[in-house]
Backbone as CSV, one residue per row, in Angstrom:
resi,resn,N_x,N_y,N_z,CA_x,CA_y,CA_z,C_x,C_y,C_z
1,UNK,104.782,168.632,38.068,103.599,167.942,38.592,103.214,166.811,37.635
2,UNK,102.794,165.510,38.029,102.667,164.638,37.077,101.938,163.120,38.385
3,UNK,101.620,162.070,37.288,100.743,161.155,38.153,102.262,160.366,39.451
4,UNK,103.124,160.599,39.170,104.340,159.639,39.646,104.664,159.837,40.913
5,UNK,104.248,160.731,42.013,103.760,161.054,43.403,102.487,160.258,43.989
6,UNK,101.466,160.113,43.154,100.504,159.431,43.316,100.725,157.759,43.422
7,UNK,101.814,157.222,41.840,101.542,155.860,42.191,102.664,155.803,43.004
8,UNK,103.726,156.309,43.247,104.275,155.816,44.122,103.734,155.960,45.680
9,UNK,102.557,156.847,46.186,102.329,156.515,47.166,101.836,155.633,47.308
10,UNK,101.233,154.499,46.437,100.402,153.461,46.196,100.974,152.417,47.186
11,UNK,102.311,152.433,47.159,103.518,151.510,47.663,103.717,152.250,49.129
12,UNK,103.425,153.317,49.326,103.799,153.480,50.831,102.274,153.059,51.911
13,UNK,100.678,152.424,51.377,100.264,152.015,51.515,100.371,151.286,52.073
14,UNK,101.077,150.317,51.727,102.161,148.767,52.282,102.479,148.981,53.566
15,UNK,103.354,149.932,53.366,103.931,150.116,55.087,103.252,150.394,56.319
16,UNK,101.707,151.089,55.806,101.484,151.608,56.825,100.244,150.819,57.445
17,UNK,100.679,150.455,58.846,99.661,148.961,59.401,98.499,149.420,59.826
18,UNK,97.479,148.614,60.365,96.645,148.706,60.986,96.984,148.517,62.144
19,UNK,95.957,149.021,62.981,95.935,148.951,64.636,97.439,149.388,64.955
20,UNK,97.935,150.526,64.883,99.644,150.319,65.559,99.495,150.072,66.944
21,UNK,100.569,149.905,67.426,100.913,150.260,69.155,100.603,148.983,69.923
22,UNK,99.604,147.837,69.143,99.555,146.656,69.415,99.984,145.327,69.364
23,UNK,100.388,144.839,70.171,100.704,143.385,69.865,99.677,142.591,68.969
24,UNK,100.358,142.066,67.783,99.443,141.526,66.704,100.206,140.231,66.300
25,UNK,99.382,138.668,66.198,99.700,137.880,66.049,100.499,137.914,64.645
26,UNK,99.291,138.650,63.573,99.584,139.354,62.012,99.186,140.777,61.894
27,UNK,100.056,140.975,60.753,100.105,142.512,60.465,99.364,142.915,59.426
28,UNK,98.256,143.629,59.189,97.869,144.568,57.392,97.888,145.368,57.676
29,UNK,98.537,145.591,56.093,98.772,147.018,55.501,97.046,147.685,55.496
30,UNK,97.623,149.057,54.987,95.741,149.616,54.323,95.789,149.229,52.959
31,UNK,97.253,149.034,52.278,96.749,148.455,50.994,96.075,147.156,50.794
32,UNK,96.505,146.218,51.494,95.899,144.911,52.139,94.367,145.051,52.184
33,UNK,94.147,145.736,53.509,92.887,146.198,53.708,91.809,146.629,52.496
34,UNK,92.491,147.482,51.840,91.623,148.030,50.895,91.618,147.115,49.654
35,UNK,92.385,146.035,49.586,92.071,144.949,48.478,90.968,143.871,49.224
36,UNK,90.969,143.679,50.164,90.176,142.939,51.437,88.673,143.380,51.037
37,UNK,88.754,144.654,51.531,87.179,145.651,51.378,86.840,145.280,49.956
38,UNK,87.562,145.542,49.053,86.948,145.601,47.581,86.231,144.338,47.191
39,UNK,86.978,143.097,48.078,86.322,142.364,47.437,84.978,141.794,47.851
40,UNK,85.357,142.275,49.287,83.946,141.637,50.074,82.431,142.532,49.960
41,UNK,82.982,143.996,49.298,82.007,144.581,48.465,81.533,144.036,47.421
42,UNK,82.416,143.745,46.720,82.071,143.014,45.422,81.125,141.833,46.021
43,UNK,81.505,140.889,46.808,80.727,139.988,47.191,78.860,140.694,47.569
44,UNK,79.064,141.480,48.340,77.974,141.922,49.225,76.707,142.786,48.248
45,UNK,77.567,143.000,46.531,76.892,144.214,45.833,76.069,143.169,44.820
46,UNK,76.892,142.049,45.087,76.461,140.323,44.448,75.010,140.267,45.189
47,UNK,74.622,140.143,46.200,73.875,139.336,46.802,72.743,140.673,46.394
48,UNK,73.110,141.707,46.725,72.125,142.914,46.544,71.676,142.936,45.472
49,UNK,72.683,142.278,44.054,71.957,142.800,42.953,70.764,141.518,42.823
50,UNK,71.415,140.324,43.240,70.192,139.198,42.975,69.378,139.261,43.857
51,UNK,69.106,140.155,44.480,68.028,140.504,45.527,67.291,141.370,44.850
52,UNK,67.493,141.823,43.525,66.620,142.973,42.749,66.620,144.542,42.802
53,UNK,68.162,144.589,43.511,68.642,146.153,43.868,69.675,146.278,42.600
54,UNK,69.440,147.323,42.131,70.188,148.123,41.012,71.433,148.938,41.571
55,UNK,72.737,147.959,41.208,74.273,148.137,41.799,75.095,149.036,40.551
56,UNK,75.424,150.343,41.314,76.702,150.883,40.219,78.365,150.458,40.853
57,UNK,78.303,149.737,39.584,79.181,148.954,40.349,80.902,149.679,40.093
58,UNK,80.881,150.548,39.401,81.580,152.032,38.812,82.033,152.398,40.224
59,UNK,80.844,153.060,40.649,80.743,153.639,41.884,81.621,153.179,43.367
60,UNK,80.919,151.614,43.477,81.500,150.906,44.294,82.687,149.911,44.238
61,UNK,83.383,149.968,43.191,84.636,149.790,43.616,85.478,150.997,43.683
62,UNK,85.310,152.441,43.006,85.986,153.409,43.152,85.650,153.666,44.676
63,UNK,84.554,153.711,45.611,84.744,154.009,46.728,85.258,152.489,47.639
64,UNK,85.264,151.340,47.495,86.273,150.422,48.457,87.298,150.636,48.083
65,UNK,87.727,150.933,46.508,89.453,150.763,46.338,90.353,151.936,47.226
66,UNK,89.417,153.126,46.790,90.043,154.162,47.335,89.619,155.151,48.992
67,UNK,88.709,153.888,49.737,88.421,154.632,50.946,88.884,155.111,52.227
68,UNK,90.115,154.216,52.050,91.076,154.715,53.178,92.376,155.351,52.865
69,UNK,92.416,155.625,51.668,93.510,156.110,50.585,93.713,157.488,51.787
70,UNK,93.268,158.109,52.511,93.740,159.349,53.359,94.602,159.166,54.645
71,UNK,94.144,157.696,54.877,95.466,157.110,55.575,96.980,157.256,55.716
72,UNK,97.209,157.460,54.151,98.331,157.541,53.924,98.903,159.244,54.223
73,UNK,97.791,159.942,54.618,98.896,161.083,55.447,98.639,161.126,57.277
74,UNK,97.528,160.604,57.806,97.506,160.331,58.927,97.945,159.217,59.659
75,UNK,97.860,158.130,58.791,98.080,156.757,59.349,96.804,156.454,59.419
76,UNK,97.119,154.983,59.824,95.804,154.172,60.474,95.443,154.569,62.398
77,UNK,94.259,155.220,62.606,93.901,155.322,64.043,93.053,154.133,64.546
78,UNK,93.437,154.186,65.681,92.546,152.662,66.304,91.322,153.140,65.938
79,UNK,90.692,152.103,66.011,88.883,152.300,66.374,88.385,152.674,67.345
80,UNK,88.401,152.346,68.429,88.249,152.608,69.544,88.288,154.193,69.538
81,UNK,89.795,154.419,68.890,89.824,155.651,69.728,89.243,156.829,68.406
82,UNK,89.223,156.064,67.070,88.319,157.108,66.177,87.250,157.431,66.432
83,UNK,86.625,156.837,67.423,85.058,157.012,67.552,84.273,157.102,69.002
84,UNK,85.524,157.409,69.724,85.309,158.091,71.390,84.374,159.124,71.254
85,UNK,84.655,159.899,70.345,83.305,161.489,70.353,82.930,161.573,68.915
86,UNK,82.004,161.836,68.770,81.639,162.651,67.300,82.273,163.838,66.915
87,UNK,83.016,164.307,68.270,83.425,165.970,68.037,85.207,165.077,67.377
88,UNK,85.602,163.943,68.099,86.747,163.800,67.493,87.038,162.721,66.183
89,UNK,85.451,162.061,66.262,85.496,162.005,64.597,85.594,162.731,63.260
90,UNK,84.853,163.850,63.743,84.581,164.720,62.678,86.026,165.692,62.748
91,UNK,86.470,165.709,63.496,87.906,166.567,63.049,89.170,165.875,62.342
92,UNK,88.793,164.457,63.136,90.055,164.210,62.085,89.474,163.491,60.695
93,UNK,88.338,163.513,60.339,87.860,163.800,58.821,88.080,165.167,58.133
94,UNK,88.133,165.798,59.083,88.429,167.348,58.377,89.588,167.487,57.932
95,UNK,90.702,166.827,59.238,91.774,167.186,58.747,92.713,166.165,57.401
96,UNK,91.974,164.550,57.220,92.315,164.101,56.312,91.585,164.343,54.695
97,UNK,90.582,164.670,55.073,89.784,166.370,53.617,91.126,166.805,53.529
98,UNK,91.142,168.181,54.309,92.168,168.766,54.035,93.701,168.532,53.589
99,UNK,93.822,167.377,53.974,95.161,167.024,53.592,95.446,165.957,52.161
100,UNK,94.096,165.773,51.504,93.980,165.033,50.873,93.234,165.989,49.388
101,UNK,93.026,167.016,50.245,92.842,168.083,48.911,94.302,168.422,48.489
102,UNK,94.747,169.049,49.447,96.030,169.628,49.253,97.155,168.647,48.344
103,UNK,97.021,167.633,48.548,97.552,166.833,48.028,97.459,166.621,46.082
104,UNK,96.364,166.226,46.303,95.629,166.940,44.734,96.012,167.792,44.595
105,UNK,95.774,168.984,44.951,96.178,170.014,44.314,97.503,170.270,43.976
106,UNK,98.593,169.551,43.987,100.562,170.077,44.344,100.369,168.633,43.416
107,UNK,100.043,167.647,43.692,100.151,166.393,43.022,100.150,165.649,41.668
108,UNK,98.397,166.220,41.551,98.139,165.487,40.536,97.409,166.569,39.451
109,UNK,98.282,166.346,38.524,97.631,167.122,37.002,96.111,167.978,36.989
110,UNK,96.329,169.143,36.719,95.057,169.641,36.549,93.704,169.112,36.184
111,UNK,94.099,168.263,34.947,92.646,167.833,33.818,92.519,166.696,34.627
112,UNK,93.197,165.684,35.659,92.742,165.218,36.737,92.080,165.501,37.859
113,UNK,92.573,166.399,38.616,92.036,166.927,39.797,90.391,167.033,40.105
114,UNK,89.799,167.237,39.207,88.053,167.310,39.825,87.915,165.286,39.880
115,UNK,88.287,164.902,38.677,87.974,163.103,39.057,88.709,163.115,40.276
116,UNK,90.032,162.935,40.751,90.337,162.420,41.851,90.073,163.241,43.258
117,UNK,89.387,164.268,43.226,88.490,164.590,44.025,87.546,164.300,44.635
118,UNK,86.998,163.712,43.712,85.942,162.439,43.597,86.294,161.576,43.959
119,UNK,86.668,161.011,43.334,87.137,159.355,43.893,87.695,159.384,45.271
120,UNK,88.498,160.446,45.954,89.260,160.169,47.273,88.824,160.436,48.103
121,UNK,87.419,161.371,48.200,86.992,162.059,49.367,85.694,160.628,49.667
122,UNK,85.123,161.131,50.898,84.704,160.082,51.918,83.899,159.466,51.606
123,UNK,83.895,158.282,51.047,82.795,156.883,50.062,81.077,156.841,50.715
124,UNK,81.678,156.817,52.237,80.494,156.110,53.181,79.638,156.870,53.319
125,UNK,78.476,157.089,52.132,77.345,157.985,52.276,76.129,157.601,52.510
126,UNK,74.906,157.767,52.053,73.631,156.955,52.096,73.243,156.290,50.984
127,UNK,73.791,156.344,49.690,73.809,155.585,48.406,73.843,154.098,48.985
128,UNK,72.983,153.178,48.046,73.738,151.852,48.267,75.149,151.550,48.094
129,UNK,75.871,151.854,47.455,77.288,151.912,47.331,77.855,152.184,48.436
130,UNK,77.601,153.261,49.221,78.133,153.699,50.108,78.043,152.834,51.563
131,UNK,76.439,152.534,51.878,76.286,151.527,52.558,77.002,150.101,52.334
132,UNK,77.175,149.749,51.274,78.135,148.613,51.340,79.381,148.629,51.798
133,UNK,80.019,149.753,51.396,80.972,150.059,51.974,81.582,150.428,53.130
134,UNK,80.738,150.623,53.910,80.342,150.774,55.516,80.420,148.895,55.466
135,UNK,79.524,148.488,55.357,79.987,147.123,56.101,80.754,146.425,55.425
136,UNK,81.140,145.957,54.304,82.705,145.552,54.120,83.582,146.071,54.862
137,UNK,83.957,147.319,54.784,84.825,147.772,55.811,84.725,147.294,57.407
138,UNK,83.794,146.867,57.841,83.676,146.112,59.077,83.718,144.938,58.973
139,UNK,83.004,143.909,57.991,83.500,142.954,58.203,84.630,142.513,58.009
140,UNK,85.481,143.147,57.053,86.877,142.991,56.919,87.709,143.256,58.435
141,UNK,87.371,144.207,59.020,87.896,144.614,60.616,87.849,143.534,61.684
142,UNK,85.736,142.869,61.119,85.687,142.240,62.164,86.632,140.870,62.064
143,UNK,86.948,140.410,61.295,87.325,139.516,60.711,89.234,139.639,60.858
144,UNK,89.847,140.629,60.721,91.245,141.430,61.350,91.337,140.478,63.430
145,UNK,90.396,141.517,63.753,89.835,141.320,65.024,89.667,139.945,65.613
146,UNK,89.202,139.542,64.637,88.774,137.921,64.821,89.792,136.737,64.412
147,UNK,90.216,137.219,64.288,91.622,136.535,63.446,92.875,136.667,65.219
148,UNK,92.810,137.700,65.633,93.652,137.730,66.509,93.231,137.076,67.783
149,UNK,91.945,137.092,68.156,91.162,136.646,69.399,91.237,135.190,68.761
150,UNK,91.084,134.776,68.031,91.272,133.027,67.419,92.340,132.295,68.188
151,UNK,93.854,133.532,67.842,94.881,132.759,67.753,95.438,132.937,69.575
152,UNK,94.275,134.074,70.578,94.449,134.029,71.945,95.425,135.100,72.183
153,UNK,95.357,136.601,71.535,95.975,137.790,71.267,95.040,137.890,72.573
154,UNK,95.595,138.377,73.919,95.332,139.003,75.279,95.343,139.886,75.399
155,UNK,94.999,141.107,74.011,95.425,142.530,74.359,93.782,142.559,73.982
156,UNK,92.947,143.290,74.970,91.234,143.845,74.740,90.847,144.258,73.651
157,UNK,91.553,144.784,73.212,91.469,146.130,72.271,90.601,145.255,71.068
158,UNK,90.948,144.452,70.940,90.900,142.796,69.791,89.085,142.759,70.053
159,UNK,88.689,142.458,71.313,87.434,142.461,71.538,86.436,143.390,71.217
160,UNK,87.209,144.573,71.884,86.752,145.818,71.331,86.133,145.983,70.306
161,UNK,87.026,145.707,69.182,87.115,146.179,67.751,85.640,145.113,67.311
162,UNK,86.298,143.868,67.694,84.913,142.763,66.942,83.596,143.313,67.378
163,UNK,83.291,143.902,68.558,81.771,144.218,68.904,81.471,145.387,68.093
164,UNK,82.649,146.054,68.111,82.351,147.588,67.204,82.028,147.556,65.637
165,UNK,82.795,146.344,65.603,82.280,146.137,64.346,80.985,145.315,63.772
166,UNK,80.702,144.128,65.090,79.712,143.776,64.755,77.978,145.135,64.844
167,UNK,78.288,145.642,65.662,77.662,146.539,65.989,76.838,147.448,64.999
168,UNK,77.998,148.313,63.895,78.213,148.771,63.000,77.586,148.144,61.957
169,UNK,77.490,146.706,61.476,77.186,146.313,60.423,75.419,145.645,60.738
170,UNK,75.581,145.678,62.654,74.003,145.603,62.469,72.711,146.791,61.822
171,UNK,73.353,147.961,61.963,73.221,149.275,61.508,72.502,149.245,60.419
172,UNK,73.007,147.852,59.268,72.776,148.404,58.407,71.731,146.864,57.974
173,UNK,70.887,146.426,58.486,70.894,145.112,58.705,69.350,145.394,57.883
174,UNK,68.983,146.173,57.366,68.327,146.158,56.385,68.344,145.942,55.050
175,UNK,70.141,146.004,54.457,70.296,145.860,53.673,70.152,143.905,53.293
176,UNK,70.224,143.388,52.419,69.927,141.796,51.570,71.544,141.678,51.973
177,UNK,72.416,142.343,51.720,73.780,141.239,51.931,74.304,141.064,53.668
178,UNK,73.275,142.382,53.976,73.778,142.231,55.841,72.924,141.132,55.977
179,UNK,71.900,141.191,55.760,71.146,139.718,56.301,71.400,138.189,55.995
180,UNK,72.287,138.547,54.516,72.705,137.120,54.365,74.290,136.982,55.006
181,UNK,74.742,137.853,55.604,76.194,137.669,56.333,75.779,136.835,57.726
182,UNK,74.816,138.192,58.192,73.993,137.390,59.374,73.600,136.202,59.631
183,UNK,73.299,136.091,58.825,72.647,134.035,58.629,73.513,133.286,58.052
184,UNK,74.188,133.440,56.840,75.099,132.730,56.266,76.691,132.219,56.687
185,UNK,76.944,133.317,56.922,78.805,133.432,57.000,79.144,133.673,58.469
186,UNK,78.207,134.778,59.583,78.837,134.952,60.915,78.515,133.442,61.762
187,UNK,77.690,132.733,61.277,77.830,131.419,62.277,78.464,130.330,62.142
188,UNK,79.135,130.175,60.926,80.136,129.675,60.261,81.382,130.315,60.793
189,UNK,81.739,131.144,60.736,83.002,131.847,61.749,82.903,131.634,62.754
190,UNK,81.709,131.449,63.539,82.094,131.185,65.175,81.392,129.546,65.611
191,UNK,81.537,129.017,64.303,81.133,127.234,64.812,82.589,126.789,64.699
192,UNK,83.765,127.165,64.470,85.274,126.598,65.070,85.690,126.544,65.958
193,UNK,86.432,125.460,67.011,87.187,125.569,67.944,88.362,126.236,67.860
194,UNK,88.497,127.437,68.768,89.164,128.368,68.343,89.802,128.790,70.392
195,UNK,90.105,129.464,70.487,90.391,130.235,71.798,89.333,131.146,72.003
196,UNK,88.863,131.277,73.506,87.545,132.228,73.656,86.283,131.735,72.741
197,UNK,86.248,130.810,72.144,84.929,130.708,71.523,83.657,130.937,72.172
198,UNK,83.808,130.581,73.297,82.220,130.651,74.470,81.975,132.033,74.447
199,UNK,83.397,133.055,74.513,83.168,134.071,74.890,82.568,135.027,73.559
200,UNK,83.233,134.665,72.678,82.873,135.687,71.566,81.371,134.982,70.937
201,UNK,81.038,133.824,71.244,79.866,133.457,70.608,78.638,134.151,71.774
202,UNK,79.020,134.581,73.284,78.205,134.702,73.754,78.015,136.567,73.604
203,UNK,79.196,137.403,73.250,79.524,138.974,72.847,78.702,138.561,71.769
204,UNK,78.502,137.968,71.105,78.025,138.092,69.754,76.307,138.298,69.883
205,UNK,76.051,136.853,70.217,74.518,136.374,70.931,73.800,137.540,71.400
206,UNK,74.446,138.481,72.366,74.066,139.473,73.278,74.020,140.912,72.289
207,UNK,75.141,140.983,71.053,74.793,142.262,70.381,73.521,141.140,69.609
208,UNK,73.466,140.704,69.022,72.682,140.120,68.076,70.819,140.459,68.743
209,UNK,71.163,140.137,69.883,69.603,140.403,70.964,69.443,141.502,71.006
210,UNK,70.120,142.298,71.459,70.004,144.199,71.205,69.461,144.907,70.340
C-alpha cells in the first residue's frame, strides 16, 4: 500500500469526459474541470473577501481541487439525469462515499487516511467555502454548456444544462461573488454574436425574472 495508486489515478482523470453519450463540439476531462472550478473559486473567494467576508482559503481549494475526484470510479453522469429525483441523487452519492472510502482504505497509507477522508468526501456544504463551490462548479458547466450552444451543438441537452446551471447559481445569489457574476461577467457572455443568441438571452431574461 503506498501513495502511487492515488497519483496515478490523477492521470486517469484525463480520460474521463464530461457529458458522455453526446455529440460535443469539445471535450473535458474532470481533471480539466476541476482545474476550471479551482480557479473560478479562487476568483469568486476574491470578490467575497473584498466584500469583508473572512475566506479559508485552505479549505477552498482542497474542496474545488478535489470535488469531483469520485468521478473517477463512477464516471461523469449527465446533469439532467443526476438530478431527476432526490431519491436518485442521494444514492448515487452514497454509492460514490462508498466507493471512495473503500478506496482509501486498500489505497492510501494509514497515517494518511483520516486527511484524505477529508479532503475527498462531498465539499458542497453550507460553509462559505462550500457555497462557492457550488457555484464555480456551475459556472464552469454553465460556461461547458455555453460554449457548445455558441458553436450551434443541436443536441438539447446543451440547453438543458445552461438553465440548470443558471438556476443553481441563482440559489445562491446572496452571496457578493454571485451578484457580481450576475452583473459583471453573465452579460458580457451573452452581448456576442454567437448562434441562438435571442434564444439563450431570452432563457436567461426569464430565469433571471423568476
Amino acid at each position: 500500500m503506498g501513495m502511487h495508486q492515488y497519483i496515478k489515478s490523477l492521470s486517469d482523470l484525463e480520460s474521463i469526459f464530461r457529458c458522455p453519450g453526446k455529440f460535443k463540439y469539445e471535450e473535458h476531462s474532470v481533471a480539466a474541470h476541476s482545474f476550471k472550478v479551482t480557479k473560478i473559486a479562487q476568483f469568486l473567494g476574491t470578490v467575497e473577501e473584498q466584500r469583508g467576508k473572512e475566506v479559508n482559503w485552505r479549505s477552498l481549494y482542497e474542496k474545488a481541487l478535489n470535488h469531483d475526484y469520485s468521478e473517477l470510479f463512477i464516471g461523469d453522469i449527465k446533469t439532467p439525469v443526476k438530478y431527476a429525483t432526490p431519491q436518485l441523487r442521494e444514492m448515487l452519492a452514497d454509492v460514490e462515499e462508498s466507493m471512495t472510502e473503500n478506496f482509501i482504505r486498500n489505497e492510501i497509507p494509514k497515517e494518511f487516511q483520516a486527511v484524505y477522508s477529508e479532503r475527498l468526501k462531498e465539499g458542497k456544504d453550507s460553509t462559505l467555502e462550500g457555497q462557492i463551490l457550488s457555484v464555480a462548479d456551475k459556472v464552469d458547466l454553465l460556461y461547458e454548456s455555453f460554449g457548445e450552444i455558441q458553436k450551434g451543438n443541436p443536441e438539447s441537452i446543451f440547453t438543458e444544462i445552461y438553465e440548470e446551471s443558471l438556476k443553481t447559481i441563482l440559489q445562491f445569489k446572496h452571496l457578493n461573488s454571485v451578484q457580481y457574476f450576475l452583473n459583471e461577467i453573465l452579460p458580457d457572455l451573452l452581448s456576442g454574436n454567437f448562434t441562438n443568441q435571442a434564444q439563450l438571452q431570452n432563457i436567461s431574461q426569464r430565469i433571471l425574472a423568476d
